[in-house]
N, C-alpha and C positions, 0 to 999 in steps of 0.2 A: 504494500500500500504506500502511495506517496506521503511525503513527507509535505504539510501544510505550511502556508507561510505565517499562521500562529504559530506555530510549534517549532518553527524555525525560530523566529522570532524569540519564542521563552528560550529557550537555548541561550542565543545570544545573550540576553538582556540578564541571564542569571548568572554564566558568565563575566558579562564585561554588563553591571550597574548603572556607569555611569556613561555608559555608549549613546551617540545620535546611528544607529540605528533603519537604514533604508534596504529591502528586500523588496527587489521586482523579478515576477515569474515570468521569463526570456519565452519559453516554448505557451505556457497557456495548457500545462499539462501537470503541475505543481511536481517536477521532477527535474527541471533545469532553471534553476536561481542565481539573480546577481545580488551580493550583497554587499552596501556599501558600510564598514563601520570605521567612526572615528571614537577611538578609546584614549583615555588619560594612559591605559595597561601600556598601548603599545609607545608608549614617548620612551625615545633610543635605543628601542628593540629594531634588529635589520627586517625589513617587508618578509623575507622566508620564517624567521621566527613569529612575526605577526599569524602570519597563516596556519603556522603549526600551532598556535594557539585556538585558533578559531577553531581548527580541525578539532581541536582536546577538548572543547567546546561542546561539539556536536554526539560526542559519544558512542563513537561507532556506527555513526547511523550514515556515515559519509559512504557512498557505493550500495549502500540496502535501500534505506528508505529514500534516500536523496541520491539521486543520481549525477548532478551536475551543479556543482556551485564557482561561478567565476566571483571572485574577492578585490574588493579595492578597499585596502586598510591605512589607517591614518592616526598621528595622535594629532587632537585639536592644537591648532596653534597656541604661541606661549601668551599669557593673557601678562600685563602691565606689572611692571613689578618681578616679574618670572625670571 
């Protein structure tokens, strides 16, 4: 059974709290996902350790229930004072 983009969704967001958070379903088939997340987690982590977290994230469910996730990961810019 595909993996929903609620259920995507809680993943992330339990994950990474304080994430902005954007999931759009590419195919229209709830089985190939782009997910944009900007996390505080990932500030001066390299883009490949970003994604290995998302992956750790998802719990196995990458290749069963979810078949396709393209990632654009980011930490939020550094805010005033930073």
């Amino acid at each position: 059974m595909p993996m929903s983009v609620e259920d995507l969704h809680g993943c992330l967001i339990a994950a990474f709290p304080d994430a902005e958070i954007v999931i759009d379903d590419l195919a229209g088939d709830g089985d190939h996902y782009r997910a944009r997340i900007v996390a505080s987690a990932f500030a001066g982590v390299p883009r490949v350790r970003q994604h290995q977290m998302v992956y750790a994230a998802l719990k196995g469910r990458m290749g069963g229930e979810l078949h396709a996730l393209a990632l654009e990961t980011s930490a939020p810019p550094p805010t005033e004072g930073d």
